[in-house]
Residue frames as a rotation matrix with the C-alpha (Angstrom) as fourth column:
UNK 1
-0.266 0.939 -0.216 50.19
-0.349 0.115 0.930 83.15
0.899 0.323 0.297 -24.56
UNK 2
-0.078 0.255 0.964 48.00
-0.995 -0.077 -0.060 82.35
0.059 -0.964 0.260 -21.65
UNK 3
-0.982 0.092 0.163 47.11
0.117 0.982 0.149 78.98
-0.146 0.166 -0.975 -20.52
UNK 4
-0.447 0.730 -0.517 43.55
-0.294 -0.666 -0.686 80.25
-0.845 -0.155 0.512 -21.32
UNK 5
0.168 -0.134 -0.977 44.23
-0.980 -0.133 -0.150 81.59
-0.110 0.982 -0.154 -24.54
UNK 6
-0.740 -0.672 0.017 46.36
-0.665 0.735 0.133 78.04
-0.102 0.087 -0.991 -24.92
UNK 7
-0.761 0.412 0.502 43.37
0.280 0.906 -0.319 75.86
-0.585 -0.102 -0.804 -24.14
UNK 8
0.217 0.724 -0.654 40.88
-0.478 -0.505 -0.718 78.09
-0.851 0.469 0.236 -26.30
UNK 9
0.064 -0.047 -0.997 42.75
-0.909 -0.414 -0.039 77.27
-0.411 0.909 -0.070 -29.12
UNK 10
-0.909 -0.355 -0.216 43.13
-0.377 0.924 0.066 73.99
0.177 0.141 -0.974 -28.94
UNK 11
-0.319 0.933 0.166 39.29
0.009 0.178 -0.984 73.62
-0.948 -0.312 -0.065 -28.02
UNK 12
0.239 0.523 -0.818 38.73
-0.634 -0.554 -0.540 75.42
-0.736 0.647 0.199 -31.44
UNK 13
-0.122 -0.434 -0.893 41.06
-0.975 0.223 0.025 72.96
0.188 0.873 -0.450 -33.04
UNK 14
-0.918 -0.044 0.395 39.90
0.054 0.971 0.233 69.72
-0.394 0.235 -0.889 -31.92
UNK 15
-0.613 0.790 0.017 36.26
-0.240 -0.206 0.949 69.23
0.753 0.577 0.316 -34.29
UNK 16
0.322 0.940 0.111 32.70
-0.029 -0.107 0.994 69.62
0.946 -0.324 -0.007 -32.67
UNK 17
-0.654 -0.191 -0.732 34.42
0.744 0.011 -0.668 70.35
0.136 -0.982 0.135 -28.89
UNK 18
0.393 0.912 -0.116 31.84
0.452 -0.082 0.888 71.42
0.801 -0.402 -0.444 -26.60
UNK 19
0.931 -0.232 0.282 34.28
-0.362 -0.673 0.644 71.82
0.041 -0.702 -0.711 -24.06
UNK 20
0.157 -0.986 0.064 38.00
0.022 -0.061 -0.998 71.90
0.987 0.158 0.012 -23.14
UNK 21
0.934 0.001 0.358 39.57
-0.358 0.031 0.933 71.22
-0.010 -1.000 0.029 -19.36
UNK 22
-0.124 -0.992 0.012 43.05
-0.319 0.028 -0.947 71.04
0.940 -0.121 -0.320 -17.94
UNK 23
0.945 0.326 0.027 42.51
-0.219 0.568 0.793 68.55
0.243 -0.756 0.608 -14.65
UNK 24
-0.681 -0.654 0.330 45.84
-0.694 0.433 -0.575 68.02
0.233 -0.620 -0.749 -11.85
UNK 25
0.512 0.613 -0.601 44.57
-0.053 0.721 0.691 64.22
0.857 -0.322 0.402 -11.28
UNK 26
0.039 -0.351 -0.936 46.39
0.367 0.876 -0.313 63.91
0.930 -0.331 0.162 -8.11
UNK 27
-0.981 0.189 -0.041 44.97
-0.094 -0.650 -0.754 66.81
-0.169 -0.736 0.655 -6.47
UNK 28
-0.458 0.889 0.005 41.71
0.768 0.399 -0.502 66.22
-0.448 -0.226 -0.865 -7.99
UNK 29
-0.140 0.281 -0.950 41.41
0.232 -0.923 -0.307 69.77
-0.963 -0.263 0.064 -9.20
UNK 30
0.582 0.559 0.590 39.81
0.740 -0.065 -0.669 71.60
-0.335 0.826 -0.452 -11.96
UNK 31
-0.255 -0.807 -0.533 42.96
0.586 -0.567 0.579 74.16
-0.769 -0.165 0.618 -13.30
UNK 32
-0.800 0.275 -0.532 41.11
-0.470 -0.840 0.272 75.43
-0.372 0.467 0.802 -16.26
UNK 33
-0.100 0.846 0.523 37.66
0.822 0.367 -0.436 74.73
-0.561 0.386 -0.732 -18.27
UNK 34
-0.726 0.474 -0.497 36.41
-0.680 -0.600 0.421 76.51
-0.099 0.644 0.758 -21.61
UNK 35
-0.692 0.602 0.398 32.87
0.420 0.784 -0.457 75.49
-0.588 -0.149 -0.795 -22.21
UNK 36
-0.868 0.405 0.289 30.45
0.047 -0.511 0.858 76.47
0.495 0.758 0.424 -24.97
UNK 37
0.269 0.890 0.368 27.33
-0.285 -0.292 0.913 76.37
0.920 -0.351 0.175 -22.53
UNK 38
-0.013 -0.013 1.000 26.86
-0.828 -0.560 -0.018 76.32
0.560 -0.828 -0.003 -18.77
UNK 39
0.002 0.070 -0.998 27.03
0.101 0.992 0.069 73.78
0.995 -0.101 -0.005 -16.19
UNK 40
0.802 0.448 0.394 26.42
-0.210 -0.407 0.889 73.41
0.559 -0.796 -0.232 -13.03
UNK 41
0.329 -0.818 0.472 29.14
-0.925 -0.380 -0.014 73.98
0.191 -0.432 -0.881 -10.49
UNK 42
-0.123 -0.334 0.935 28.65
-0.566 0.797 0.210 70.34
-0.816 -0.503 -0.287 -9.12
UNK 43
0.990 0.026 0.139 28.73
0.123 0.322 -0.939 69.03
-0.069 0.946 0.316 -12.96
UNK 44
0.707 -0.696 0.123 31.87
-0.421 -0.555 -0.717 70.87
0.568 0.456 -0.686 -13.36
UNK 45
0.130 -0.420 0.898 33.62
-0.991 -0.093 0.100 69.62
0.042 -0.903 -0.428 -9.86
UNK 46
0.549 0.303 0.779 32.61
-0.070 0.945 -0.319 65.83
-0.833 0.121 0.540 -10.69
UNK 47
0.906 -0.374 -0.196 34.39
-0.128 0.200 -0.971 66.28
0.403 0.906 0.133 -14.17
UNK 48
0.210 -0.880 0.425 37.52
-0.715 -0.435 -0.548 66.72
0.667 -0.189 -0.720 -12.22
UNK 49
0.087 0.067 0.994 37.01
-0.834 0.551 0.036 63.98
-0.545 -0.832 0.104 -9.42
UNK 50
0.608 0.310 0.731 36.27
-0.016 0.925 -0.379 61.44
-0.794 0.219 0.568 -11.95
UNK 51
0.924 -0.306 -0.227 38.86
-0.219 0.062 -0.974 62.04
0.312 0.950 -0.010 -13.88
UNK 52
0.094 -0.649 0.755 41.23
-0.937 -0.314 -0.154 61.65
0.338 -0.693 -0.637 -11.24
UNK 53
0.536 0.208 0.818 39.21
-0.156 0.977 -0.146 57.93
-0.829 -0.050 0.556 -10.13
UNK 54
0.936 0.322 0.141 39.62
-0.203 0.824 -0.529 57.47
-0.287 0.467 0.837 -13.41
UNK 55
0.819 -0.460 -0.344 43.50
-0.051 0.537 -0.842 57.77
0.572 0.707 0.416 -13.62
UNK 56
-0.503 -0.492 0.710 44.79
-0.657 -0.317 -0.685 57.77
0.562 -0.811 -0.164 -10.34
UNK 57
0.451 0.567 0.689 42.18
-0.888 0.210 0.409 55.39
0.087 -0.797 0.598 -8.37
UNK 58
0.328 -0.158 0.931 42.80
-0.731 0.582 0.356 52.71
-0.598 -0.798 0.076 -6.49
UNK 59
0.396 0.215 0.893 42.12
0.017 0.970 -0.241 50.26
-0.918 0.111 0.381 -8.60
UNK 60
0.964 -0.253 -0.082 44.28
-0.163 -0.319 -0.934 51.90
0.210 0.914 -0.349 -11.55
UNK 61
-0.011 -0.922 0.386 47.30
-0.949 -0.113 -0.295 52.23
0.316 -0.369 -0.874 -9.40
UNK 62
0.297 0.018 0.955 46.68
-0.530 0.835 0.149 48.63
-0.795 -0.550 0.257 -8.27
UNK 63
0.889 -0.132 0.439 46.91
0.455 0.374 -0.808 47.41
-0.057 0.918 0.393 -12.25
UNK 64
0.748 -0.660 0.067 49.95
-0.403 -0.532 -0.745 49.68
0.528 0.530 -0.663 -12.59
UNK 65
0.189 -0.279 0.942 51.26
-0.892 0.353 0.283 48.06
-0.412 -0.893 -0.182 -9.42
UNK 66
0.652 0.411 0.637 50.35
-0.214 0.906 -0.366 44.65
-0.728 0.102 0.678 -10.89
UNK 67
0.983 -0.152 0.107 51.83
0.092 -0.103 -0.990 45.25
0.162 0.983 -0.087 -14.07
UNK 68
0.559 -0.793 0.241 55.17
-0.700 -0.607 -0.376 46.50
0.444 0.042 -0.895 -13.03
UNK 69
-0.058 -0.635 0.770 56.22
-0.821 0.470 0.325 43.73
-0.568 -0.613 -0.548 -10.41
UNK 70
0.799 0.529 0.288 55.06
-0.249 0.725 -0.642 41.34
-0.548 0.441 0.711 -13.55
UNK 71
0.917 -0.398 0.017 57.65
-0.153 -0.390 -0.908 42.81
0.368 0.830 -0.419 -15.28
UNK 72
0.340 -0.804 -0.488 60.10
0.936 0.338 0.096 43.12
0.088 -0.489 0.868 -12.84
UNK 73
-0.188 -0.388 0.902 60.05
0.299 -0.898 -0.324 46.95
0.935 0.209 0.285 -12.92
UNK 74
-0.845 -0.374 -0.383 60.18
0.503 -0.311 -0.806 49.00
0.183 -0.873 0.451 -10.45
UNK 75
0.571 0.781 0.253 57.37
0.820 -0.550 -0.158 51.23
0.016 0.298 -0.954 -9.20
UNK 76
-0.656 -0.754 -0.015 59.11
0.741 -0.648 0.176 54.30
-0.142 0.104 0.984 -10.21
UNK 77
-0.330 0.535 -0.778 55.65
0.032 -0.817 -0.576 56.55
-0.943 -0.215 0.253 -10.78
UNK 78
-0.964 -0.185 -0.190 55.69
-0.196 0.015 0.980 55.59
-0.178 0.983 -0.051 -14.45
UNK 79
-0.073 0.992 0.105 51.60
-0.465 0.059 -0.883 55.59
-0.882 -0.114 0.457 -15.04
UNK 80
-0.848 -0.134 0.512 50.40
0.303 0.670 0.677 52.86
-0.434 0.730 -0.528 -18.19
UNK 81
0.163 0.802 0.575 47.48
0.973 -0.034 -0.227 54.59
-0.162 0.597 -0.786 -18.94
UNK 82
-0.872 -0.468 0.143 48.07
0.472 -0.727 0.500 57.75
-0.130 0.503 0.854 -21.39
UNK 83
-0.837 0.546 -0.006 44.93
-0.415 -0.628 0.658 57.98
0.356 0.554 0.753 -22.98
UNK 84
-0.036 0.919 0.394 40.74
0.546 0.348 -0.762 57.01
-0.837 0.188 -0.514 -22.21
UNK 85
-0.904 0.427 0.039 38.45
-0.138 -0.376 0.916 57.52
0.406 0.823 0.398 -24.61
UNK 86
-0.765 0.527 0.370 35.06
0.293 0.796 -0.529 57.29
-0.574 -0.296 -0.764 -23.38
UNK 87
-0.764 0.640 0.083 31.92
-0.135 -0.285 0.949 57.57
0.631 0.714 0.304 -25.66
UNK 88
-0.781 0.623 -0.044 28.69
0.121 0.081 -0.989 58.40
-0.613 -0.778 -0.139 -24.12
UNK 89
0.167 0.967 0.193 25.17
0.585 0.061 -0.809 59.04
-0.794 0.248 -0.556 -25.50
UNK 90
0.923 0.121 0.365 25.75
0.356 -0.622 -0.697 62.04
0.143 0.774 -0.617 -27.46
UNK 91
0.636 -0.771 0.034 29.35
-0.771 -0.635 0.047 63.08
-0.015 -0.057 -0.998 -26.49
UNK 92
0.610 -0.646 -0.459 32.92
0.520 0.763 -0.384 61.71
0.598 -0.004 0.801 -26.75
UNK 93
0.904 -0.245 0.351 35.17
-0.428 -0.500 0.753 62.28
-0.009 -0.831 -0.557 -23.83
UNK 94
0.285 -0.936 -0.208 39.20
0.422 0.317 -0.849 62.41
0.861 0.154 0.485 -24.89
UNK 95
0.976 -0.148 0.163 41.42
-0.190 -0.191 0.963 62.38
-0.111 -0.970 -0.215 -21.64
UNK 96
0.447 -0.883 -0.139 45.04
0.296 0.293 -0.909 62.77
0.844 0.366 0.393 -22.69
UNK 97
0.735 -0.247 -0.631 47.81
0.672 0.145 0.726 62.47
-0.088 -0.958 0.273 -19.84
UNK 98
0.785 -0.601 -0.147 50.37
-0.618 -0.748 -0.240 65.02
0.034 0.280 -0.959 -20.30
UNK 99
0.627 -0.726 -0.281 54.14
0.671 0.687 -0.278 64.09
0.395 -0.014 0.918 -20.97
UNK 100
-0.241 -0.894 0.378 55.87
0.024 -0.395 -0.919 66.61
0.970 -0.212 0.117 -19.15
UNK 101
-0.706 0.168 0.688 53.62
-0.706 -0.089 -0.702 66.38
-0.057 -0.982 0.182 -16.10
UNK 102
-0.788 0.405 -0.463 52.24
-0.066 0.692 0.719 63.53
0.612 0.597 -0.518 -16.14
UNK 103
-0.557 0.756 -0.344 49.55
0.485 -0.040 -0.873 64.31
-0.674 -0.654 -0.344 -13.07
UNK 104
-0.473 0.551 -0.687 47.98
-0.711 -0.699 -0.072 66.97
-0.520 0.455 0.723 -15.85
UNK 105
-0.638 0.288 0.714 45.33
0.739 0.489 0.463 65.39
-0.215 0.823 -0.525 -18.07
UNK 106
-0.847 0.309 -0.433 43.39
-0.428 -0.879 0.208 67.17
-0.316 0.362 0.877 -20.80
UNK 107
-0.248 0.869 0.427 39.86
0.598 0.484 -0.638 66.94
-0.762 0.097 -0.640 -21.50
UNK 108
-0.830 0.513 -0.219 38.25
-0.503 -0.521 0.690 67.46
0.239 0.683 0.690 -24.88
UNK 109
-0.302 0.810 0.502 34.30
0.576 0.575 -0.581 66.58
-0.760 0.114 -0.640 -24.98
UNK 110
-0.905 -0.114 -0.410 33.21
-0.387 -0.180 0.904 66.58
-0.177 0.977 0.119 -28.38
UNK 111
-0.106 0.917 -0.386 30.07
-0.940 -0.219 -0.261 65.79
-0.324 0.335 0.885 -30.12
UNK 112
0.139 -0.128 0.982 29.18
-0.097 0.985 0.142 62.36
-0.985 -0.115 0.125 -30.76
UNK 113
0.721 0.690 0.067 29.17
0.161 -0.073 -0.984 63.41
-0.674 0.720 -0.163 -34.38
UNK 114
0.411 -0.885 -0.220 32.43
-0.899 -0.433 0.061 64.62
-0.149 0.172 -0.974 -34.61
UNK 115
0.826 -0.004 -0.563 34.79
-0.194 0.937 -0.291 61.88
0.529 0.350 0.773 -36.28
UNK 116
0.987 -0.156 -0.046 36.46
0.030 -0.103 0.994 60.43
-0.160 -0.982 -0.097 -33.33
UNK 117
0.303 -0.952 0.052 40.22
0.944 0.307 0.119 59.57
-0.129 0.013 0.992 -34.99
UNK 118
0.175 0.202 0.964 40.11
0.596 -0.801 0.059 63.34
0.783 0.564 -0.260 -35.97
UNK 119
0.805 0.270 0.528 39.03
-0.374 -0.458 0.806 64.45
0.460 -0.847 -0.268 -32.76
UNK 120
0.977 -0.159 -0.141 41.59
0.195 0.410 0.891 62.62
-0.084 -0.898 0.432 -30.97
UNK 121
0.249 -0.953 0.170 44.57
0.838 0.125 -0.531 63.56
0.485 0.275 0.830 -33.25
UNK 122
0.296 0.377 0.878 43.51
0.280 -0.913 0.297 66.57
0.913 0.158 -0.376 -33.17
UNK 123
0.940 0.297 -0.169 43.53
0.148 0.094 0.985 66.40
0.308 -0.950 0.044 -29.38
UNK 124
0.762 -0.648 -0.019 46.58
0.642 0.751 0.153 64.73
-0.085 -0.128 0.988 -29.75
UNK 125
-0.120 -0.808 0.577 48.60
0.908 -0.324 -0.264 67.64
0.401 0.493 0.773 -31.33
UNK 126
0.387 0.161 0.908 47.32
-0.444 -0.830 0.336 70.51
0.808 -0.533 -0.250 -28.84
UNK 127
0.914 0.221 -0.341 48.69
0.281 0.264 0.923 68.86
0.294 -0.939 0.179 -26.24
UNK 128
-0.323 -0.946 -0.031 52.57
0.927 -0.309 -0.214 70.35
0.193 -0.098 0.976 -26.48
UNK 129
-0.280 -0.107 0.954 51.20
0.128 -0.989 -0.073 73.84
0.952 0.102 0.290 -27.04
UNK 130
0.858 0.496 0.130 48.98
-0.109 -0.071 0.992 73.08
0.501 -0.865 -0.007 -23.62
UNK 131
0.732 -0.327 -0.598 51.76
0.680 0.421 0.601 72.03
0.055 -0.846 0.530 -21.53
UNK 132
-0.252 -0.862 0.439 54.25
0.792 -0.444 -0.418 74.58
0.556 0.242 0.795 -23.01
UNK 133
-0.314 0.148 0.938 51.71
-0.051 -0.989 0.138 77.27
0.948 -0.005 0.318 -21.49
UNK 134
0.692 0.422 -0.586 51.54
0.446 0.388 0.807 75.72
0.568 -0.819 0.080 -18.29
């Protein structure tokens, strides 16, 4: 199966997704996007930047930083944040980190209507088939 195909289906299978995205946060890049309506290019390019800020910036990697010498760990690349959730006006926005690459994160945006624990297992259980087709 493609990684295409791969993220279609998992779009279809988390409830009320709007859109679907496969994001390398440590390049910043957009690696795939299914979308039920259009966006603009610089909509689309920003989804990818700010998902990056949001697990990879400065001030993340400082807290992971922070966290680790608390501990007494090393920094070994290990990353504490897995998952966001963010909820906006009318959309939720799931951001899972991958576990075989962690630099990959998927985006689901869903409807605000859609019932988020649902949406997120959901989310939750496309995410092997996604990395398998990476």
């Amino acid at each position: 199966m493609s990684f295409d195909d791969a993220l279609n289906k998992a779009a279809t299978s988390v409830p009320e997704c709007v859109a679907a995205g496969y994001v390398d946060v440590a390049s910043g890049m957009l690696l795939s996007l299914k979308t039920v309506d259009s966006h603009p290019r610089q909509v689309i390019d920003l989804l990818a930047a700010a998902t990056a800020d949001m697990f990879n910036g400065p001030n993340v990697s400082t807290i992971e930083r922070l966290f680790k010498k608390a501990r007494g760990l090393q920094d070994d690349g290990y990353h504490y944040f897995q998952e966001i959730i963010v909820n906006s006006e009318n959309l939720i926005h799931v951001f899972l980190r991958g576990k075989i690459n962690p630099e990959y994160v998927a985006v689901f945006v869903c409807r605000k209507t859609a019932n988020l624990g649902m949406a997120l297992t959901k989310a939750r259980l496309a995410m092997p088939a996604l990395e398998a087709a990476f």
